[in-house]
N, C-alpha and C positions, 0 to 999 in steps of 0.2 A: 504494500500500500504506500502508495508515496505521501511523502510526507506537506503538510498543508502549512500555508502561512498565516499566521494569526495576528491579528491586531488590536491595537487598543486604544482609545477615546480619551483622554484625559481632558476635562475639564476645570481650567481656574476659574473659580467666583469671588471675584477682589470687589470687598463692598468695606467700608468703614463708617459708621453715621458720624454726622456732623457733631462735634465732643465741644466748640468754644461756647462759653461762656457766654450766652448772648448779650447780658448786659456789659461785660468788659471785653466781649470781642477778641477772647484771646482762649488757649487751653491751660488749663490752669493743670498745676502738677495731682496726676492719678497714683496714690501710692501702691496700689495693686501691681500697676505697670514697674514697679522697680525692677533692675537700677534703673529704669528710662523716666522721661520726664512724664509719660503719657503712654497710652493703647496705642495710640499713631506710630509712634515713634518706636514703640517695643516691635511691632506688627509686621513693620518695616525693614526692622531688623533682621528677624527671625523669619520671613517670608518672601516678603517683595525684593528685598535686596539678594537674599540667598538662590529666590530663584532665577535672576538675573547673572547670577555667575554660580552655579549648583555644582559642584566638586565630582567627578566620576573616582572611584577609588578602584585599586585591585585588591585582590584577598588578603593582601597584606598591609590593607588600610591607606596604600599610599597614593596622594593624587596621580592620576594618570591623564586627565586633561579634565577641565574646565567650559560647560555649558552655557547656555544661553535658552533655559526651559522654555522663554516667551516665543521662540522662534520656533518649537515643536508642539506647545500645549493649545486647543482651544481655551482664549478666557476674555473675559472683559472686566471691565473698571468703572465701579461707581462713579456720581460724578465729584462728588464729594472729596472723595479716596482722592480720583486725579486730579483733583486742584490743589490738595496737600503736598500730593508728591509733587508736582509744578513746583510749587514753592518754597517745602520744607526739604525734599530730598531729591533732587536736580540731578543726580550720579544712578536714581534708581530709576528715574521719570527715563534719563535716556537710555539704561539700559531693555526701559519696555519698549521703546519707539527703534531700538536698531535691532529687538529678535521679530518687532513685526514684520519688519524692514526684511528680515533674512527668511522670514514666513514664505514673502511674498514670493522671494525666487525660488524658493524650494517647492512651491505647489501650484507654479504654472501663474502665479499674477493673484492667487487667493489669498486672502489674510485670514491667519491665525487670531484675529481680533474679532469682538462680535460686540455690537450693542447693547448694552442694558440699557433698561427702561429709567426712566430718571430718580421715582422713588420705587419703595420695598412697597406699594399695594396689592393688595390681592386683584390682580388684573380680570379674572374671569368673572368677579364681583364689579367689577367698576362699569359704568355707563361706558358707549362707544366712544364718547368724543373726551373723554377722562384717559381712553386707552390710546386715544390719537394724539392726545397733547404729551402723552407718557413719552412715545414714538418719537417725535416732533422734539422732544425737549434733551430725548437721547442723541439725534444726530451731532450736534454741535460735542459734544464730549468725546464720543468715537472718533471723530475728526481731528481730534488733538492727539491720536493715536496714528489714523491713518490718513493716507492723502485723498481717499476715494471715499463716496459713498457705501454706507454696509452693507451685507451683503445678507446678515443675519444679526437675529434683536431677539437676549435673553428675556425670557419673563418671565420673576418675582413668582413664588408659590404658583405654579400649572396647576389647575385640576380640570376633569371634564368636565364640556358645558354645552349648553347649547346655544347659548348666547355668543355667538360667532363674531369677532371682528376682521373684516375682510378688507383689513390695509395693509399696506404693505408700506418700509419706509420712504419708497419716492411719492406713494401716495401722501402719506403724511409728513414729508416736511415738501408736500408742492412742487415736487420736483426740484428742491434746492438742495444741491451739496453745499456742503460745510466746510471748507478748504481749512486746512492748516495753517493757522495765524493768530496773531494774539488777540485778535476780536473776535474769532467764534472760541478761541481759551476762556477769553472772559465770560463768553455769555451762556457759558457751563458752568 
């Protein structure tokens, strides 16, 4: 019997909720998080950065080269999450934007990057145009990811339904891409 090739789907779901203080507009130190100032920052650490440069070892523990997970895994990025790392961690932000980058040549022009929806709602509860402003509000953050429109858009807690929404993202952001720049950065 010859032998078969098997494969597997690995999915990131990079979400952090918004943690500043709203009345002083800042994150105030989480002592849970220790030694880090905050969740953000520990998260970061131990995740977003690690899987940006992921260690390969052989049996005898010792590096043998050095990955780049964002370039092999499907995942996406809160928008929240990637406006921290924009600003608080610049070293992890580009190491997600150059494994998209290596995504794209290695799967024919596809990205490894996918949409979320802007918040955590339960989508298949939410009215239609609640699910199209979700869509809509997701484009602009994917775009600080990649140069193109998405191609495919996470959604927050699936379950079945019969209450169908039949858009798609060119449907709902109007056929406007979101180009990469510091004005659709911002208006994520």
């Amino acid at each position: 019997m010859a032998a078969s090739k098997r494969f597997i789907c690995i999915h990131g779901h990079f979400y952090q909720p918004p943690r500043e203080n709203p009345w002083l507009e800042t994150v105030e130190t989480q002592d849970a998080a220790a030694p880090y100032h905050d969740w953000n920052e520990r998260i970061c650490a131990e995740c977003y950065s690690t899987n940006g440069a992921a260690r390969i070892v052989n049996n005898k523990n010792k590096i043998t080269r050095i990955v780049n997970n964002y370039a092999r895994i499907s995942f996406n990025f809160g928008p929240t999450l990637l406006s921290w790392l924009m600003e608080n961690a610049p070293r992890t932000y580009r190491m997600i934007l150059d494994g998209e980058q290596r995504s794209r040549r290695s799967y024919r022009g596809h990205s490894s990057a996918m949409a979320q929806v802007y918040n955590h709602i339960i989508l298949p509860l939410a009215s239609r145009r609640d699910r199209i402003t979700q869509i809509r509000w997701a484009s602009p953050t994917i775009n600080t990811i990649t140069a193109s429109c998405p191609r495919a858009c996470g959604w927050p807690r699936p379950r079945p339904t019969t209450n169908r929404c039949s858009c798609s993202p060119s449907t709902a952001s109007s056929s406007r891409c979101w180009r990469r720049t510091s004005a659709s950065a911002s208006a994520a």
